[in-house]
Structures are given as structure tokens and as C-alpha cells.
Phi, psi and omega in degrees: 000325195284322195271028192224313190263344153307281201303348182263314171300311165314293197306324195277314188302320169326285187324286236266343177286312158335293190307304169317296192314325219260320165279003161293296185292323162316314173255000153302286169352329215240311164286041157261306204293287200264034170263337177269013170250082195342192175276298176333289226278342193269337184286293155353279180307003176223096193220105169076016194256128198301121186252193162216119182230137168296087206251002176107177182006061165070022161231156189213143160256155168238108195194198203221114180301109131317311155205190188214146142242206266208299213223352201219126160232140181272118170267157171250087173309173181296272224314334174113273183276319175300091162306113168237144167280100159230136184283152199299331183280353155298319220286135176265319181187143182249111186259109156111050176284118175252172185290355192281146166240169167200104181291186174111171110261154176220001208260145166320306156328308187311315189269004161285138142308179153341283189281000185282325186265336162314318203265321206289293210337292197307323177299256127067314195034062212257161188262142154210167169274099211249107186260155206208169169289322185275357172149182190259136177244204204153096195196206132229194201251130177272311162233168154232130142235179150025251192247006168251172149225159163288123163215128188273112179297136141292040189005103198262307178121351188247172157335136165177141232287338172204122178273171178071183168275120193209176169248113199262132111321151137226139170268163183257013153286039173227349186273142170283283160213152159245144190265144154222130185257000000 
């Protein structure tokens, strides 16, 4: 009987040193797993889910993920009909981000750069708004190349780094986010 409750004592420390091991070994795996997963890949993975982004010096959009691409995310802003575009190397910080992901692409979209959605916007000849490091424009995008676009201004009435109507560079290490209205 003294020798039937050792061994049941020895199965249960077995048993329960197993258990250790093997969720020991799980979440390494699982922060092995979740070393390999971009920004992108956690935005993806927020499809249609209300964010808050974080674009640096005190600006933020507030919206709904439309899409992700590689280099680009599209928000549906709070406002409603306004769209904005900002490329991923702005994003500073993301508020309501959940842990779930989705590597991959699957979005219609998703294989345009930047500038491939620069050119729909500019077909389109859609009005937007351009927030940049030096200041805000209000036009549309008359061309895209390479690392710049063209936007031909608009005349707003208010303040802004180039009032009236002009033909603007922007490079596009300088856009922050752009709105289509």
C-alpha cells in the first residue's frame, strides 16, 4: 500500500512537470509567433475596426479601418464620407488595436503602393486635402511620380503654407495624411 501511493505520488509530480514543460514550450512559440508580426499585419487584422491613429505632433485621425496595404492605411473618419490615407511610416502610435493578425494580403488594393493609389485618387480627380510637414494644401493631385505628387491648390480662403491657386511639389516624405472628400 506505502509503495502504490509513492508512484501515484512520482505520476502526479510527472504529470504536473509535463504540464509545465509543454506550456513552457507553448508560449515560447507563441512569442516566437508573435515576433514575427509587423504593424501591418496587426492593421489587417483590424478590418473595419475603429481606431485612433497617432500621426505625431499632437495629430490624430479617428476612423475605421477601410483598408491596409504594405505601405498605406485607409480610415473611414468619424465624420463619416471622408476618407483618409496615411502612409505606415507616419503612424506613431495606434489606440484600440486588437492582438489578433492577418499576415498576407487579400484586399483589392492591398497590391498598390502608395503611389498606385496616388494616381486612382488623381484619376478620379477627387478634391483632397493634404496634410504635410510644412503645413496643409487643399487641391487636387495633378500628377504622381516616383517619390513626389503634383496638387494643383485650390483657393480656400483660409490660411496656408501657399494660398491661391498654384501647382505645388510634394515629396512624399513630407505627406503626413491625405483626406478625400
Amino acid at each position: 500500500m506505502r509503495f502504490e501511493r509513492i508512484f501515484e505520488d512520482l505520476e502526479g509530480r510527472f504529470a504536473h512537470h509535463e504540464q509545465q514543460e509543454m506550456r513552457a514550450v507553448s508560449e515560447d512559440l507563441t512569442r516566437a509567433e508573435r515576433a514575427q508580426l509587423t504593424l501591418v499585419d496587426r492593421l489587417r487584422g483590424a478590418s473595419a475596426a475603429r481606431l485612433i491613429v497617432h500621426l505625431g505632433a499632437g495629430m490624430r485621425i479617428q476612423g475605421d479601418v477601410e483598408d491596409v496595404a504594405a505601405d498605406w492605411l485607409l480610415l473611414r473618419e468619424s465624420a463619416g464620407s471622408t476618407l483618409a490615407l496615411v502612409p505606415i511610416e507616419r503612424i506613431a502610435a495606434v489606440e484600440g488595436l486588437a492582438s489578433r493578425a492577418r499576415p498576407g494580403d487579400d484586399s483589392p488594393l492591398g497590391t498598390l503602393g502608395l503611389g498606385g493609389v496616388l494616381r486612382r485618387i488623381a484619376r478620379d480627380r477627387a478634391s483632397v486635402r493634404i496634410e504635410t510637414t510644412i503645413g496643409a494644401l487643399t487641391g487636387r493631385i495633378a500628377a504622381v511620380g516616383a517619390d513626389s505628387l503634383d496638387v494643383q491648390t485650390l483657393p480656400t480662403g483660409e490660411a496656408s503654407a501657399v494660398p491661391g491657386s498654384t501647382r505645388i511639389t510634394v515629396s512624399m516624405d513630407a505627406l503626413v495624411v491625405l483626406r478625400i472628400r
